[in-house]
C-alpha positions in Angstrom: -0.1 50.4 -6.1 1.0 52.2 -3.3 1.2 56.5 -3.4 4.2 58.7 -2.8 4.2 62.3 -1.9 7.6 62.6 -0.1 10.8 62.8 -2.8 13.1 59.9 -1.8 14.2 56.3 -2.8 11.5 53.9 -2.3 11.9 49.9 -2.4 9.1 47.1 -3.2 9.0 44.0 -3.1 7.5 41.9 -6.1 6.6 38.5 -6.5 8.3 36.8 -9.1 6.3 35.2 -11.4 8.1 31.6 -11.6 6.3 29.7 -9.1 8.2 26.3 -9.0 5.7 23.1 -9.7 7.0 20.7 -6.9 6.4 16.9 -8.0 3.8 15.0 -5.4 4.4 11.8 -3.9 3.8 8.4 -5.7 4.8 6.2 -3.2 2.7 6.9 0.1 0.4 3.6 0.3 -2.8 2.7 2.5 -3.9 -0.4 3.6 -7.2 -1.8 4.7 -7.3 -5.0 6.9 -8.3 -6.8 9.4 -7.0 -6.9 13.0 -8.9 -8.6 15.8 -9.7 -7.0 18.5 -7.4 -9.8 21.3 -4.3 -9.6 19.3 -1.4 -10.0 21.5 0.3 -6.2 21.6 4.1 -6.0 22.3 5.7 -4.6 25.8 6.3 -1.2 26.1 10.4 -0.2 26.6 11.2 -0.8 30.4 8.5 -3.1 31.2 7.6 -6.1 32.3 3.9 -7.6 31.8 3.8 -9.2 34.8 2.5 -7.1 38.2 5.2 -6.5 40.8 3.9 -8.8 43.8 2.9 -6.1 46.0 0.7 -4.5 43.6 -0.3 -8.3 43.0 -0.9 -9.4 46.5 -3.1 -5.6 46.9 -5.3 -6.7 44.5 -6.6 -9.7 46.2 -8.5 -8.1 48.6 -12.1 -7.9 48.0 -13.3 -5.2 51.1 -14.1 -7.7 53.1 -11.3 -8.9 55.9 -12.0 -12.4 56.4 -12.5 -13.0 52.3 -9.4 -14.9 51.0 -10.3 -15.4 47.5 -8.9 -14.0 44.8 -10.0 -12.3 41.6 -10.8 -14.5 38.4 -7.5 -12.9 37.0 -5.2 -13.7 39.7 -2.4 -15.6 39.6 -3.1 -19.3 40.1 -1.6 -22.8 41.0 -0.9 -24.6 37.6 0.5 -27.9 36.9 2.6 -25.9 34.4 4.9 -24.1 37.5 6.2 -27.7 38.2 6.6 -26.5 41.6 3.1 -27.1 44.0 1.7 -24.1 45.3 3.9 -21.9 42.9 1.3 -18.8 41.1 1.5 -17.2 37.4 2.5 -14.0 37.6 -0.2 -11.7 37.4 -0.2 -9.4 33.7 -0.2 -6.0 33.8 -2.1 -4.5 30.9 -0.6 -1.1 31.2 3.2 -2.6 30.3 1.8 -3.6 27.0 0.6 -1.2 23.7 -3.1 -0.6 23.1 -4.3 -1.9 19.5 -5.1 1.4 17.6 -9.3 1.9 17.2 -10.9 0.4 14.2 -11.8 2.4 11.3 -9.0 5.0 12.2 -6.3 5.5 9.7 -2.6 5.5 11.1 0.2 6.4 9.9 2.9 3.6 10.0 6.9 4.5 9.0 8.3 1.4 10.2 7.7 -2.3 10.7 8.0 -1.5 14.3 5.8 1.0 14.3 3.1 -1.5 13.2 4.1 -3.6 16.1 3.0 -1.1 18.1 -0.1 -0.1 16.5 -1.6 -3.6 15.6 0.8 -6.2 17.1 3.2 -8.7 16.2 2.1 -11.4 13.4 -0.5 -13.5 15.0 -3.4 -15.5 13.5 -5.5 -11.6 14.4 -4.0 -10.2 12.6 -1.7 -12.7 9.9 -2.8 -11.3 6.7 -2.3 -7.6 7.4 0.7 -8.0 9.3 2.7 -10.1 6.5 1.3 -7.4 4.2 2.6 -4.5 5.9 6.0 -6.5 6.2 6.4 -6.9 2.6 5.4 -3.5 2.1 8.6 -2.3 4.4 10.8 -5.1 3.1 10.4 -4.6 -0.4 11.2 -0.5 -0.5 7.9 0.9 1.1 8.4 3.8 3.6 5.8 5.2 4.7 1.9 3.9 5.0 -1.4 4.7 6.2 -3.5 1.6 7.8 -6.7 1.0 8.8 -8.2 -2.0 10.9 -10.9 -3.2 10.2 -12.0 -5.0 13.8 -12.6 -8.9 14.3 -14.1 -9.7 17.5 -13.6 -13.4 17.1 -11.3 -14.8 20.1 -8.1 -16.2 18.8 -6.1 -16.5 22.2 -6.1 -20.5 21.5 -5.5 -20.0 17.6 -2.4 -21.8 17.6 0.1 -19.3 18.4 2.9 -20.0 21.6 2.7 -16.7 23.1 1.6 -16.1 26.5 0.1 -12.7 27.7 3.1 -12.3 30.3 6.4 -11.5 28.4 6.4 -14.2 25.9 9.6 -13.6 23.1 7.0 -12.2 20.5 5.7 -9.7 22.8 9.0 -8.4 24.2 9.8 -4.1 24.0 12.8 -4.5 22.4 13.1 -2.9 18.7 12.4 -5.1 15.7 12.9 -4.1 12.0 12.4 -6.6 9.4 15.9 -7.8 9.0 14.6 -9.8 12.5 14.5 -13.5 12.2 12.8 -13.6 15.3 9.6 -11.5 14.6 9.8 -12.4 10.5 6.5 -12.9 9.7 7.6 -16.4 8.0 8.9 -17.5 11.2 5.7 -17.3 13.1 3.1 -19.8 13.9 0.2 -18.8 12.0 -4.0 -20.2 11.4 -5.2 -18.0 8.2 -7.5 -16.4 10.4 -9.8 -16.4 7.5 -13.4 -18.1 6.8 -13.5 -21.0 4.7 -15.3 -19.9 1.5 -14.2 -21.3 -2.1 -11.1 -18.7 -2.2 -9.2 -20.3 1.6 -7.4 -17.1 3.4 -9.5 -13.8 1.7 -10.2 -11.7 4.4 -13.3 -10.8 3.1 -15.5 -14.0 2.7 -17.5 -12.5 5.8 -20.5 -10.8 4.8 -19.9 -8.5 7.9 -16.4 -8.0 7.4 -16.3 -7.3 3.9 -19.4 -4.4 4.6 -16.2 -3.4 7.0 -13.7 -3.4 4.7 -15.6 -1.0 2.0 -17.1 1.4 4.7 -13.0 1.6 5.7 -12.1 3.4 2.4 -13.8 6.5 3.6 -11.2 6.9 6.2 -8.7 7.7 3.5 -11.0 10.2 1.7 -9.3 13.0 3.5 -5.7 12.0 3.6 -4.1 13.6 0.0 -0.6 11.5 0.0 -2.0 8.7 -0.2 -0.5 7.3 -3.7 -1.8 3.6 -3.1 -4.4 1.4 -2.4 -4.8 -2.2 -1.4 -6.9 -4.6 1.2 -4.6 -7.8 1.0 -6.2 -10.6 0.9 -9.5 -9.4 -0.4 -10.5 -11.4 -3.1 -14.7 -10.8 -2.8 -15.9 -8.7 -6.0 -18.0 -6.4 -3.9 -14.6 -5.3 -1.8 -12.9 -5.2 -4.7 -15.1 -3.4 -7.0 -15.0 -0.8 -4.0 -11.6 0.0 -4.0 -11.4 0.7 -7.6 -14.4 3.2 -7.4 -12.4 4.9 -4.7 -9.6 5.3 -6.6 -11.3 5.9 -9.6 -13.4 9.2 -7.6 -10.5 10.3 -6.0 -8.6 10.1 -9.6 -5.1 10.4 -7.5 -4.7 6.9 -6.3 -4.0 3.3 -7.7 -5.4 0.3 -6.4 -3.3 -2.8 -6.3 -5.9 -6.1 -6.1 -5.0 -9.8 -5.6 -6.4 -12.6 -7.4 -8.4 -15.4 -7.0 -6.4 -18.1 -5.8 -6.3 -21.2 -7.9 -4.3 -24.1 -8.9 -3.1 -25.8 -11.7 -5.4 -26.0 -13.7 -5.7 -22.3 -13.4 -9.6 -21.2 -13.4 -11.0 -19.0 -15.8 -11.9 -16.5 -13.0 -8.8 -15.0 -11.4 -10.0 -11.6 -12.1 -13.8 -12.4 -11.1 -16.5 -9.8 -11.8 -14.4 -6.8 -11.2 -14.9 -4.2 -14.1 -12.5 -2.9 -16.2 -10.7 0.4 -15.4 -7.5 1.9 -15.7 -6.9 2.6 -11.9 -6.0 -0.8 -11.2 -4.0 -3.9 -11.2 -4.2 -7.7 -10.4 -1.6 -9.9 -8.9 -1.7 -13.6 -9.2 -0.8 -16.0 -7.8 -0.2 -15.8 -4.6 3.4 -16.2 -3.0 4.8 -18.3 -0.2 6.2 -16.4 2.6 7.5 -19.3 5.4 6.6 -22.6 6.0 4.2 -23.3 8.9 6.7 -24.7 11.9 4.3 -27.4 13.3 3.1 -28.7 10.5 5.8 -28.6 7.0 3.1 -27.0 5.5 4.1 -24.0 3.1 2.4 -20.6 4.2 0.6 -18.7 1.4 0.3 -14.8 1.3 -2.1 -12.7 -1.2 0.9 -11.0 -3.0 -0.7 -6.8 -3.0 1.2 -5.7 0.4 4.8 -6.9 -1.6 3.6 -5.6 -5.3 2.8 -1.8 -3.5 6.3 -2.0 -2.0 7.7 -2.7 -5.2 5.8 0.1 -6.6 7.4 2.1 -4.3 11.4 1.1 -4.6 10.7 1.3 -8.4 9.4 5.1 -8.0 12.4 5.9 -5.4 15.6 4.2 -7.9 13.8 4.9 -11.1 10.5 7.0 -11.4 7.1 6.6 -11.7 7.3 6.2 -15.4 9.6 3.0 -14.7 7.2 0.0 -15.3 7.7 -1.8 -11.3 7.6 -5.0 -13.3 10.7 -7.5 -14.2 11.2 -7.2 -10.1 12.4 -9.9 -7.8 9.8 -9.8 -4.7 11.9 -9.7 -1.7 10.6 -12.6 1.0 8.7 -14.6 -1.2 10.1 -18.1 -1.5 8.0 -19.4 -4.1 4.3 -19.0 -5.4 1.6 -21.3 -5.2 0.7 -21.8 -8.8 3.3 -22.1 -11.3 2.5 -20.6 -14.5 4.7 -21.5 -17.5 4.9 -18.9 -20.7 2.0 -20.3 -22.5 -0.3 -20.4 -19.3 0.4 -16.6 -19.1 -0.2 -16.0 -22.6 -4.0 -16.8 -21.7 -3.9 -14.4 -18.6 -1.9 -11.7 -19.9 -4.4 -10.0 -22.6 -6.7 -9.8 -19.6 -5.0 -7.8 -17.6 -3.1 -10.2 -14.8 0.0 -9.5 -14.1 1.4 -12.9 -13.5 4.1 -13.6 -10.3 6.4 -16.2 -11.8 9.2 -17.9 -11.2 12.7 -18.0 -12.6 15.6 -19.8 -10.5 15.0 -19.6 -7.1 13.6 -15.7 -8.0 10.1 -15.0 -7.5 9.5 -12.1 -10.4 6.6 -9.5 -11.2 6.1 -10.4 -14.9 3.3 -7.9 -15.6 2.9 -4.5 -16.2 -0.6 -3.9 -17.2 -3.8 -2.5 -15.4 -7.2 -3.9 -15.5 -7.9 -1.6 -18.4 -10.6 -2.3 -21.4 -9.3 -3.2 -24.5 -11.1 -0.2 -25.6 -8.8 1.9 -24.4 -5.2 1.1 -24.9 -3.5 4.2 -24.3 -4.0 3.3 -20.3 -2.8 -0.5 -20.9 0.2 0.2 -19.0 0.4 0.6 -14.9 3.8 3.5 -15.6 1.1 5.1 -17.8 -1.9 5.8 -15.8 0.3 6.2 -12.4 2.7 8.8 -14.5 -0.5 11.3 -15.9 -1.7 11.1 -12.2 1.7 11.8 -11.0 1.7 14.7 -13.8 -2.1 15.3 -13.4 -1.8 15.9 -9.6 1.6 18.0 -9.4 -0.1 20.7 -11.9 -3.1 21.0 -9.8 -0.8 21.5 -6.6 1.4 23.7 -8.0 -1.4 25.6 -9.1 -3.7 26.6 -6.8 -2.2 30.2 -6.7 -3.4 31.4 -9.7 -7.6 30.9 -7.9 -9.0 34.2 -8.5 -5.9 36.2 -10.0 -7.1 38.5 -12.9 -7.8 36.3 -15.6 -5.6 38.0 -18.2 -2.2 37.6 -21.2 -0.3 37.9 -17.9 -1.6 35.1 -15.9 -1.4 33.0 -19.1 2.2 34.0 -19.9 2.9 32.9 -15.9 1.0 29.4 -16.1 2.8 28.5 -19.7 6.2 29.5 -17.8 5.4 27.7 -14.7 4.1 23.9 -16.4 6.8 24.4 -19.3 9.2 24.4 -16.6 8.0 21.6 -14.5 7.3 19.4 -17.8 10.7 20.0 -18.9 12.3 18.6 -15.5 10.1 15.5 -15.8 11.2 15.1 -19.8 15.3 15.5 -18.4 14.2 12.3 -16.2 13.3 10.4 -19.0 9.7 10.0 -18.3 8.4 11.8 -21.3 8.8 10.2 -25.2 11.6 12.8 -27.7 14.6 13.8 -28.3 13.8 17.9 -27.3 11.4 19.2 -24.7 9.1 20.3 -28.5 8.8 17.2 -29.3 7.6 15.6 -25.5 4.7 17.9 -24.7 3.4 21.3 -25.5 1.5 24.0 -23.6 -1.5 26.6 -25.1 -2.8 28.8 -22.5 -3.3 32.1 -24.4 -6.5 33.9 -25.8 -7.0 30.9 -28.1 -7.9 28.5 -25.1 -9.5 31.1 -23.6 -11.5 33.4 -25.6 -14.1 36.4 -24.3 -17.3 33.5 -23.7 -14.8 31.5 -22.0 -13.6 34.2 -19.5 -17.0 35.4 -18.8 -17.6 31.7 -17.1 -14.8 32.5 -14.7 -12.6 29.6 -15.9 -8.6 29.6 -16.7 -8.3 27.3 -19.4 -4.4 25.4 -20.4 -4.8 22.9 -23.1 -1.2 20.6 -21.8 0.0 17.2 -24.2 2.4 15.1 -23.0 4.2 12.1 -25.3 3.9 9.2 -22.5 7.0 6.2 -22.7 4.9 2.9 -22.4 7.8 -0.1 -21.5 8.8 -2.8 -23.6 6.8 -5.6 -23.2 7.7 -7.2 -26.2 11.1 -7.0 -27.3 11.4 -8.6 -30.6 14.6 -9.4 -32.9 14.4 -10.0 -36.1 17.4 -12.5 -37.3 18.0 -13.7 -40.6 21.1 -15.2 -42.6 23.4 -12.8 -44.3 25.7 -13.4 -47.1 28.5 -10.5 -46.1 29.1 -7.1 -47.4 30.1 -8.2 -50.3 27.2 -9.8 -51.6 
């Protein structure tokens, strides 16, 4: 407290004790996957790909005046010209984006600016890309993503574009409300090894090592909300994600399922262990057809199911259930599952994609959970108390090393009463008054003399959670009247 010694009017500033708890993003996701290292990257604005012909005739020269011959990457008579003695226009690498470094995470706002980080859709990078798209096109707006890198050379995989200009590598802006660069409209391979589960990105001893030792490049980014590697169906890959999710107790990991057809196999879910951290998706969803061949194009569903996470958190709340959700792009799923079929799936934990019309809906709500422990049954639950769980400790950190007295307990009740309170008006919380939804006990009952001498703050909070109705029964019976 400061001294005076001169008579006068003296003004000070204090800090008010209401220290608002701000909420913490739910909707922020990161994806693992894998990009090869050829993919075709788009033009840059302005450019052109191709070398202007001086810069293309300079290059010819070897040192030596009487040489003639050109380069290996020169431009070249083909029978393709049509015209004899006509040249391909030489590429210019520089025009065109550089594919951002494996094991780097990057943050990715837009469709476009995945474009320009890891290329158009392509058989490099087919999974990923149609993952990320879904993401965007289902509500998602903003992503960290991690390649893992393929070295495999897919420049013949099937694909029409050329390295000089071709329409899937032009500069010009693309969202995905772009028929031309919809990742259904594109020619695409898997890309993945064939293994008894065709497409997962992970049937590669190498690159599923890849894919786990690429978790650690989320460790230190905090917004990160959600977790998924699309298309990883190996238990080992999976497994990993939940334990990072599980350590880092502020994520969620969304996990596809095995794929199967009808007869579905008893092993959607596989050997991954039960925890409350998680979800599974099944079955996977058609996204296009393949142009040269009629065939239907599959995508593991986890890039579409976290942008639904995230429209559901943006018009609802995290408490909202993102189930009972049409999944925008998908035109159909690959197994259908009728009632009874998900009656056998349901119990366990998969969240089944079905159809109903022409919609292709999230009929699931539930995490990988034990059936020991059915308070975290419900994906609104767990992602709610880490929603709750993580704003407290945020909003928080103030009170480190403040004198551990009835006056920092009065300010901690104040502050978490009022930030409860906010999230009961929303509707996340179960009662009819702000009593009856949660409580909070930081006084000297929590925190008694042995307590205090161990330098620990102690706030016992209870919250009334609002699971969703996943069974809405009626009870109808014949009634004779009022009369009777």
């Amino acid at each position: 407290m400061p001294q005076y010694l001169t008579p006068g009017v003296y003004v000070e500033e204090v800090p008010s004790a209401v220290k608002p708890i701000a909420g913490v993003g739910t909707s922020t996701a990161g994806f693992i996957g894998v990009v090869n290292d050829l993919v075709e990257m788009p033009l840059r604005p302005g450019r052109t790909g191709v070398k202007p012909p001086a810069a293309a005739d300079s290059t010819t020269a070897t040192g030596d005046p009487e040489s003639t011959a050109p380069p290996s990457d020169a431009g070249s008579t083909t029978p393709e010209d049509g015209v004899s003695g006509a040249t391909t226009p030489e590429r210019e690498p520089d025009d065109f984006y550089t594919v951002a470094a494996a094991g780097t995470a990057v943050l990715v706002d837009s469709w476009d600016t995945f474009r320009r980080n890891f290329g158009d859709v392509q058989p490099g990078n087919f999974v990923l890309a149609n993952a990320v798209y879904g993401f965007f096109n289902n509500g998602g707006s903003r992503a960290w993503v991690t390649r893992v890198a393929d070295g495999t050379d897919t420049s013949a995989g099937g694909t029409d574009a050329s390295p000089a200009g071709t329409d899937s590598s032009t500069g010009t802006d693309s969202s995905p409300a772009d028929t031309d660069s919809s990742p259904a409209g594109t020619d695409t391979s898997t890309g993945g090894t064939d293994s008894s589960d065709p497409g997962s990105v992970d049937s590669d001893a190498g690159i599923a090592h890849d894919l786990v030792a690429a978790l650690e490049s989320f460790s230190f980014i905090d917004e990160i909300a959600i977790v998924a590697i699309p298309g990883a169906t190996g238990d080992p890959v999976r497994t990993a994600l939940v334990d990072h999710c599980e350590n880092m107790q502020g994520r969620f990991a969304v996990l596809d399922g095995h794929r199967a057809t009808s007869p579905i196999r008893a092993d959607i879910v596989g050997g991954v262990r039960d925890s409350s951290y998680a979800a599974l998706y099944y079955p996977w969803i058609q996204i296009g057809t393949d142009p040269k061949t009629g065939e239907p194009l599959f995508q593991p569903p986890s890039g579409h199911v976290v942008g639904i996470y995230a429209r559901v958190d943006a018009t609802r709340g995290v408490h909202k259930a993102p189930a009972n959700e049409v999944i925008r792009g998908a035109l159909g799923v690959e197994t259908l599952v009728s009632k009874s079929g998900q009656a056998g799936l349901n119990p366990g934990g998969v969240n089944v994609i079905r159809m109903f019309g022409a919609n292709v809906t999230i009929w699931g709500a539930r995490t990988t959970a034990a059936v020991s422990q059915p308070d975290w049954k419900y994906v609104s639950s767990r992602r709610l108390f880490i929603f709750i769980r993580e704003s407290i400790e945020q909003g928080l950190q103030w009170t480190i090393f403040e004198p551990n007295a009835p006056d920092l307990w009065s300010k901690v009740r104040r502050n978490v009463t009022a930030f409860l309170t906010t999230v009961w008006a929303d509707g996340a919380l179960l009662g009819t008054t702000p009593e009856r939804a949660f409580y909070v006990r930081c006084d000297e009952t929590t925190n008694p003399p042995e307590v205090r001498d161990l330098g620990q703050l102690v706030t016992e909070v209870g919250i009334a959670l609002v699971n969703p109705a996943e069974f809405v029964v009626f009870r109808i019976s014949q009634w004779a009247g009022p009369a009777a």
